[in-house]
N, C-alpha and C positions, 0 to 999 in steps of 0.2 A: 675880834678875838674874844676871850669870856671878858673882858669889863664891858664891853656890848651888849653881850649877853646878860651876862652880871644887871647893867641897864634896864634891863627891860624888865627887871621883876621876877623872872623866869629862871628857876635852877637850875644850874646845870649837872646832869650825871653824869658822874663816873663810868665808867666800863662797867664795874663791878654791880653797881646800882641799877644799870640798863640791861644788864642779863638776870638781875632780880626781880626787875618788873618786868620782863620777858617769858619769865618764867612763871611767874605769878598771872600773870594773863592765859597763859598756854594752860595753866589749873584751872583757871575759871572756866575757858573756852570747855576742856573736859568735863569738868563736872557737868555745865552745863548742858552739853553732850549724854553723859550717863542719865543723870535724870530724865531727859528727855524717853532716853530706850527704855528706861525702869518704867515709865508709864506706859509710855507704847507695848511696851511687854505686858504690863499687867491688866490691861484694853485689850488687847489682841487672846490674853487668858480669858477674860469674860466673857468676852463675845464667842468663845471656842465652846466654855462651860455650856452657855446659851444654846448655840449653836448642837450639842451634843446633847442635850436634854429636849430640846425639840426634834429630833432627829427619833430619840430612844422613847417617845411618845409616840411619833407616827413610823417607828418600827414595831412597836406593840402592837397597833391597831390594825398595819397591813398583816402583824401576824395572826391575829384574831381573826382577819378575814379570808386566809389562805385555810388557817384550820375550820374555820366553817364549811368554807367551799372543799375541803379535801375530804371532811366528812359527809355533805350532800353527796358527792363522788364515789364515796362509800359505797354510803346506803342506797343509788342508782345503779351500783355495779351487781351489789348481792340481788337488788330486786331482776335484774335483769336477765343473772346467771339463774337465777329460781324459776322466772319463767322458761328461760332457755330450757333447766332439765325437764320441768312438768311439760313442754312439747315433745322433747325428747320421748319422755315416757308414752305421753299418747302415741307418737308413731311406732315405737315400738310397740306397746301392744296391739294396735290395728294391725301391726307385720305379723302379729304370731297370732290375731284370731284370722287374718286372711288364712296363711298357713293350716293352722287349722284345720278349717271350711275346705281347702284344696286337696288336705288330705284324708277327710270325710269323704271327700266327695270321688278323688282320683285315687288316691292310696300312695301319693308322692309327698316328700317335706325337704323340700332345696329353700333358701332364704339369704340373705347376706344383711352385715348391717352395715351402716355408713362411719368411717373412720371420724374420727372427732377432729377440728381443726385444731393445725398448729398454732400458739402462740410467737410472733418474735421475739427476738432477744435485746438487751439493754442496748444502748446505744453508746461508744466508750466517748468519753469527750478529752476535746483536746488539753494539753498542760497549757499556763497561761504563762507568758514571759515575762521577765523583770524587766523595765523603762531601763534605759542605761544612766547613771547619776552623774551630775551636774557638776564642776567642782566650783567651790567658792572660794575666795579670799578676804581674809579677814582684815589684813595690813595693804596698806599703799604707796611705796615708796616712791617721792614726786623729787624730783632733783628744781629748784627754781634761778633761772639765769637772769641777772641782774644787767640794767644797761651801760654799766660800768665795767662789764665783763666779768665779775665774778659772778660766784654759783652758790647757794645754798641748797641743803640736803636733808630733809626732814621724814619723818616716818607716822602715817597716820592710819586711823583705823579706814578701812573699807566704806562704814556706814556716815561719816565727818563728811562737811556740809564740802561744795569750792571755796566757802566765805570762811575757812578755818585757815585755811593755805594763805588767803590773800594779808589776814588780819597777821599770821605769825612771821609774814615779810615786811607786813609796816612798821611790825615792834621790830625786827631786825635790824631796820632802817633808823632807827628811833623816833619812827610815829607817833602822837600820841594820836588812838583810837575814837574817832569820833573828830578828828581837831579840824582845823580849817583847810588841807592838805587835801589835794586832788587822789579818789579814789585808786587804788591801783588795778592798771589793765593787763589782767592776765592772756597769754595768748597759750594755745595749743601747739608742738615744734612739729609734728609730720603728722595728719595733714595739718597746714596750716588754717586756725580757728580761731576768732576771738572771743571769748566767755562773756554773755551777757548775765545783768542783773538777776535775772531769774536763774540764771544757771548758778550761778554764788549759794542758791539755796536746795540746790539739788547733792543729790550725796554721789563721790568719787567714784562709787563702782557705777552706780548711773551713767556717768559721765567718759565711761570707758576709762578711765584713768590708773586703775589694778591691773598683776601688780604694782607696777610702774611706769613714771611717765616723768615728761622733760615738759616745764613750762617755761616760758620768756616772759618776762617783764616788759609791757613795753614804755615808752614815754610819752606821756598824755598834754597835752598842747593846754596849758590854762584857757578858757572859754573868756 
């Protein structure tokens, strides 16, 4: 009973006390949490800044060399069209000094000139489509089944580790974190899964678990 307890040196809580430091735990676990995303955000801003001023450097420079090359393109097209007329012109006029000479000579003047080629026309391009979007979940509501048959029900965010779920069922239990008390083994209810250590530090929408999911508690054999 508690003078056994009492015994051991060891307080005992209240109800009232065990959902204070339940609570106070579930804040630490948070913040800890937020700061975590507050730097990951503010990392993932730098590297985007970076990433965008590198980008807008070698957008500059491919533009500098498109408008070089659209200008060589230019000034190949005018030289080109200038020799085109200056032929033009010589045959035209060797067609009207022939002419000419034919009609010195015979008293006739028939001639034709050659039609100038078509240009083609622009080419229309297609409209480009929008990707269809994704939906996300921010919240993950996990219902956790205890081997004594009850059930707890908690609501966490999307990006919370599986080691946020396990720790907020050992303070439920009145665990102390960290204390000499065998890990708790989460399992997965359809299909059935057992969560390894490394999966503890994976985040819930990883883990398929948005927005909701049923875990089991199971009971672990002391070693």
């Amino acid at each position: 009973g508690t003078g056994s307890a009492a015994g051991e040196g060891k307080p005992v809580l209240s109800e009232e006390e065990r959902q204070e430091q339940t609570k106070r735990m579930l804040e630490l676990v948070a913040q800890k949490q937020r700061e975590r995303e507050e730097r990951e955000e503010r990392e993932a801003l730098e590297r985007e800044r970076q990433r965008r001023k590198q980008g807008q450097e070698v957008s500059a420079a491919r533009q500098r060399l498109q408008e070089d090359e659209m200008r060589r393109a230019a000034e190949e097209r005018r030289r080109e069209k200038a020799e085109e007329l200056a032929a033009r012109q010589r045959v035209r006029e060797k067609i009207e000094r022939d002419k000419a000479e034919r009609a010195k000579k015979y008293g006739g003047s028939v001639g034709s000139q050659p039609s100038p080629p078509t240009e083609p026309g622009p080419v229309p391009s297609s409209p480009s489509q929008e990707p269809p979007t994704k939906r996300e979940y921010d919240q993950c509501r996990i219902q956790v089944r205890l081997p004594d048959g009850t059930s707890l029900t908690q609501t966490f965010r999307a990006r919370e580790q599986l080691a946020a779920v396990r720790l907020y069922v050992e303070l439920h239990r009145g665990e102390e974190p960290g204390g000499g008390q065998d890990p708790v083994q989460l399992l997965s209810g359809f299909p059935r899964r057992a969560f390894s250590e490394a999966d503890m530090e994976r985040p819930l929408q990883e883990l398929g678990l948005v927005p909701s999911a049923v875990l089991i508690v199971a009971k672990k054999c002391p070693s």
